[in-house]
DSSP file (Angstrom, degrees, kcal/mol; ACC not computed):
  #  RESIDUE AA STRUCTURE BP1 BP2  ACC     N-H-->O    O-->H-N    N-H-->O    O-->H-N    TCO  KAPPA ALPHA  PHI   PSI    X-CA   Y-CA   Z-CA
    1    1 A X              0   0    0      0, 0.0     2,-0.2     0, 0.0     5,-0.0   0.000 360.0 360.0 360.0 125.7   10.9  -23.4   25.5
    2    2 A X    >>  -     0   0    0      1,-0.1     3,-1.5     2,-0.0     4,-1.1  -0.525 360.0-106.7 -89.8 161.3   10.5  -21.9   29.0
    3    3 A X  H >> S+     0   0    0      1,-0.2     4,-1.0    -2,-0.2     3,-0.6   0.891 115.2  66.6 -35.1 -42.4   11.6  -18.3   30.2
    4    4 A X  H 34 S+     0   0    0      1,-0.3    -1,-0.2     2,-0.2    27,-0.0   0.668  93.8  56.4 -68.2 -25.3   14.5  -19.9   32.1
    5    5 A X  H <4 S+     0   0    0     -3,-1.5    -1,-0.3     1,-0.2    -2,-0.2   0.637 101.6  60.8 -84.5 -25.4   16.3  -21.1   28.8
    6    6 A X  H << S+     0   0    0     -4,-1.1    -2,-0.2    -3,-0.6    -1,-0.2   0.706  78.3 107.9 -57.6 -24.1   16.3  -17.6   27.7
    7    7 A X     <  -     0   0    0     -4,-1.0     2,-0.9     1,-0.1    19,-0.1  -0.100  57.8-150.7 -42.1 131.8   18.2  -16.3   30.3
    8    8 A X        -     0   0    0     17,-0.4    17,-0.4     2,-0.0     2,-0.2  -0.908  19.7-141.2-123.2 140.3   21.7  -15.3   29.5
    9    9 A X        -     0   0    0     -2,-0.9     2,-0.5    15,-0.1    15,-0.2  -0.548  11.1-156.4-106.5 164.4   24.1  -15.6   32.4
   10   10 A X        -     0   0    0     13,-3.0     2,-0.4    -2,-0.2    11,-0.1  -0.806   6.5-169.8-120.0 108.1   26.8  -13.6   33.6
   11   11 A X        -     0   0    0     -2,-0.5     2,-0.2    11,-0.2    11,-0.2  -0.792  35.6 -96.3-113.8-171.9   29.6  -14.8   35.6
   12   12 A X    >   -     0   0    0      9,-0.6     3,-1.8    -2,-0.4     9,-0.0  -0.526  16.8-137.3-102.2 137.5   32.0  -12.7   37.2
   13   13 A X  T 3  S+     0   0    0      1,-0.3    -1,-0.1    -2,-0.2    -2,-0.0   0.645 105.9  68.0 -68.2 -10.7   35.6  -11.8   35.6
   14   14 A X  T 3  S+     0   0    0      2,-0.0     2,-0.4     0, 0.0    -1,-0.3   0.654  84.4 106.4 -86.2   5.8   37.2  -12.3   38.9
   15   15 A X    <   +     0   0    0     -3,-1.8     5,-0.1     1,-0.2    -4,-0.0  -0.598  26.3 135.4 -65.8 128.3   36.2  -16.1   38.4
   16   16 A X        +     0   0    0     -2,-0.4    -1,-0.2     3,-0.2     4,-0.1   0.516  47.0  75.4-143.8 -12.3   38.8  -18.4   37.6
   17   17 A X  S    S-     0   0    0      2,-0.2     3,-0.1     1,-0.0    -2,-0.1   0.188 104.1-109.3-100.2   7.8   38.7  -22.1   39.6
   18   18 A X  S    S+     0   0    0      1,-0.2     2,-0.7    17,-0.0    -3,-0.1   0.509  98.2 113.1  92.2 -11.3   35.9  -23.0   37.3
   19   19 A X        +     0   0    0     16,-0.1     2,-0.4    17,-0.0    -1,-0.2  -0.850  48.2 155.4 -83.9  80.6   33.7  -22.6   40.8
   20   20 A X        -     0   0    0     -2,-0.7    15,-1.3    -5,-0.1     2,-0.5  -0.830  48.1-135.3-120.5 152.0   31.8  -19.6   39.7
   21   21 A X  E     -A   34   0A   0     -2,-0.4    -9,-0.6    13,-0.2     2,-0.3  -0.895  28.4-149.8 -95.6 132.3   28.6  -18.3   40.7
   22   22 A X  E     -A   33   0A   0     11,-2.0    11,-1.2    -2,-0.5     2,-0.3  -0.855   7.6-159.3-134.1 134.0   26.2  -17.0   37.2
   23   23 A X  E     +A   32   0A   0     -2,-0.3   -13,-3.0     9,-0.2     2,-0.3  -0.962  12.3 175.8-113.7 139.2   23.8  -14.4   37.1
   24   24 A X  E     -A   31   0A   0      7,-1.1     7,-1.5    -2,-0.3     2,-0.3  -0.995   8.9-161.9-138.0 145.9   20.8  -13.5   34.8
   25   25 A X  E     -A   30   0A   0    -17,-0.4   -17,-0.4    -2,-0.3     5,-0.2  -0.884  11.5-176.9-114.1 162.6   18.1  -10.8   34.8
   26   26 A X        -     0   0    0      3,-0.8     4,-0.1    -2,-0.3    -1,-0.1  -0.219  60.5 -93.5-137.7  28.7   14.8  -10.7   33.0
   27   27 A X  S    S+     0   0    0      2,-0.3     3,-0.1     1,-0.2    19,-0.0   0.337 117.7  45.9  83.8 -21.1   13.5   -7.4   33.9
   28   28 A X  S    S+     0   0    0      1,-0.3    18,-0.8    18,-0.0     2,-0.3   0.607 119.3   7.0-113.7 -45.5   11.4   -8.6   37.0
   29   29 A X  E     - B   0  45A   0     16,-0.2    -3,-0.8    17,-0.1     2,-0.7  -0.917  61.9-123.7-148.4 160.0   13.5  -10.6   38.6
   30   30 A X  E     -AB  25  44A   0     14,-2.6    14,-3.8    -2,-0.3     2,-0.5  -0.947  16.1-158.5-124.6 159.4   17.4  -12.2   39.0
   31   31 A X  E     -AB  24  43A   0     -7,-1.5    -7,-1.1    -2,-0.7     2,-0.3  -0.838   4.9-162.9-101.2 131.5   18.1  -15.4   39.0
   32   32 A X  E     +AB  23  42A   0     10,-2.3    10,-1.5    -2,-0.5     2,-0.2  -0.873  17.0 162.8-111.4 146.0   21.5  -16.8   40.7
   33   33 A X  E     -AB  22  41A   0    -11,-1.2   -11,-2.0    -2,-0.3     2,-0.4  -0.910  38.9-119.0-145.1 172.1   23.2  -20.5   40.0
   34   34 A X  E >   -A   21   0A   0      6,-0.5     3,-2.5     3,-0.5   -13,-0.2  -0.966  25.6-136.2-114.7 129.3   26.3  -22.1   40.5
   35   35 A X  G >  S+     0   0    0    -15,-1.3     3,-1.0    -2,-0.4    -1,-0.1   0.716 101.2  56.6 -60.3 -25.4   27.6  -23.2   37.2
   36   36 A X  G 3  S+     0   0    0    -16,-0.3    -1,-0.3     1,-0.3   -15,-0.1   0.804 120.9  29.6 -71.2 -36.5   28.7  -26.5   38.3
   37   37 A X  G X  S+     0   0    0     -3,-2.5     3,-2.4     3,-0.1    -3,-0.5  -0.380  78.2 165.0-117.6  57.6   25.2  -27.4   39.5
   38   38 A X  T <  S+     0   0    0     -3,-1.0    -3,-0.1     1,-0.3     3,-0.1   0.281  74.1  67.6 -66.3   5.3   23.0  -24.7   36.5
   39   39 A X  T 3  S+     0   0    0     -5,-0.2     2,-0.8     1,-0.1    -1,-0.3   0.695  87.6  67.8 -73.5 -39.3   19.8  -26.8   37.6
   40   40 A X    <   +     0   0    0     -3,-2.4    -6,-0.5    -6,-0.2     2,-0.3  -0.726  69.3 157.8 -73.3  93.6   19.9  -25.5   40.6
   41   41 A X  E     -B   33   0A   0     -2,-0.8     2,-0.4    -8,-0.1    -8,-0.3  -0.956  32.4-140.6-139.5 156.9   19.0  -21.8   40.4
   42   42 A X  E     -B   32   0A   0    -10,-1.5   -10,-2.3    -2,-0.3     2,-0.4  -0.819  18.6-144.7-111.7 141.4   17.7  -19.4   43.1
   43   43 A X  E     -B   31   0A   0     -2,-0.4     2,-0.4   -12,-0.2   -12,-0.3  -0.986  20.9-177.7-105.9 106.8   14.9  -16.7   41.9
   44   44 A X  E     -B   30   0A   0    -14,-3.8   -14,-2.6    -2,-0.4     2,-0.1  -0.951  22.7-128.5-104.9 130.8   15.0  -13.4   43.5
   45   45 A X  E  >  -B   29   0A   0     -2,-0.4     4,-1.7   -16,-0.2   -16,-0.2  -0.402  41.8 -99.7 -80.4 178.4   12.9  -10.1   43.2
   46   46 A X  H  > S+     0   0    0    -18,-0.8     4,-1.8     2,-0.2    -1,-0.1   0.976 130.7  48.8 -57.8 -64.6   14.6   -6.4   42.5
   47   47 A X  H >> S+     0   0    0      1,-0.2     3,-5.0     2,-0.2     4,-0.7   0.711 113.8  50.0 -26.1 -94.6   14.0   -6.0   46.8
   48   48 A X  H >> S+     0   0    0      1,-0.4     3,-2.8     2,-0.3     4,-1.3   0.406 115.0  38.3  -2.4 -88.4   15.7   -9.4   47.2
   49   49 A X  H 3X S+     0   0    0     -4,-1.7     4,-1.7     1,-0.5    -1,-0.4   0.536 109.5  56.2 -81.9 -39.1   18.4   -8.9   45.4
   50   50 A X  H << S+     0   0    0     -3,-5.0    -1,-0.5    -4,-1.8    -2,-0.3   0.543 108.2  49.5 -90.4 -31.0   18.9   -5.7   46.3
   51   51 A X  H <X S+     0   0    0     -3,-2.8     4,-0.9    -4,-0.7     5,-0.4   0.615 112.3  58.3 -83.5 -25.4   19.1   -7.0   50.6
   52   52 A X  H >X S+     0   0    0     -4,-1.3     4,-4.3    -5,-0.5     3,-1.8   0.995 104.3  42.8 -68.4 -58.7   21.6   -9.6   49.0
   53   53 A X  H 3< S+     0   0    0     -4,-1.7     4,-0.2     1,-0.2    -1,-0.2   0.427 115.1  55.3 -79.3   3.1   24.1   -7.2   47.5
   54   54 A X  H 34 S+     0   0    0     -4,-0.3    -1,-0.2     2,-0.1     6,-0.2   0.579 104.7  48.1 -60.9 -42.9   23.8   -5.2   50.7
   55   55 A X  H XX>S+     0   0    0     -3,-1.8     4,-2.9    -4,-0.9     3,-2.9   0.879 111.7  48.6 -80.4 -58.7   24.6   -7.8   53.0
   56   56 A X  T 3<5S+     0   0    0     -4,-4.3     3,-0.2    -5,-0.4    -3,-0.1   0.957 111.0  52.4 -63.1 -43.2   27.7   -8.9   51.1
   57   57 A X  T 345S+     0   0    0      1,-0.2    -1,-0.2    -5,-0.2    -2,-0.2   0.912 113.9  50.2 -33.9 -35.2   28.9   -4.8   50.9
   58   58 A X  T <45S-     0   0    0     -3,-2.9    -1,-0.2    -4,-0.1    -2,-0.2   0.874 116.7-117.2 -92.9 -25.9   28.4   -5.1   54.6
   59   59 A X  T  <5S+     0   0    0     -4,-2.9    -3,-0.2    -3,-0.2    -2,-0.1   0.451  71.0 135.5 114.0  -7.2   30.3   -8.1   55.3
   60   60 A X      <       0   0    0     -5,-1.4    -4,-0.1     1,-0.3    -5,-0.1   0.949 360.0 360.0 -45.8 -47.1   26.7  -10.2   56.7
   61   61 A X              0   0    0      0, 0.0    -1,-0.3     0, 0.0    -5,-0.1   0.472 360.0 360.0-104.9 360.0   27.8  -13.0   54.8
């Protein structure tokens, strides 16, 4: 069993069109996917993550 199948993800309560974006942390790092494609998942460190949820507060994205 690899780390990544431990994860448990989080999606967001404002989700509802079944298009959600899923989150997980492990202590080191988060991980992002979109539930529709949950192979696909993006690895971010605490920085990383921390420049993502910046930009969208600011409006970058």
């Amino acid at each position: 069993m690899t780390a990544l199948e431990n994860l448990v993800w989080t999606r967001s309560s404002f989700c509802s069109s079944g298009a959600c974006a899923e989150v997980a942390f492990d202590g080191e790092f988060v991980y992002l996917r979109n539930n529709r494609e949950p192979e696909k998942i993006i690895k971010l460190d605490l920085d990383e993550w921390a420049a993502l949820k910046q930009g969208i507060h600011n409006g970058d994205f």
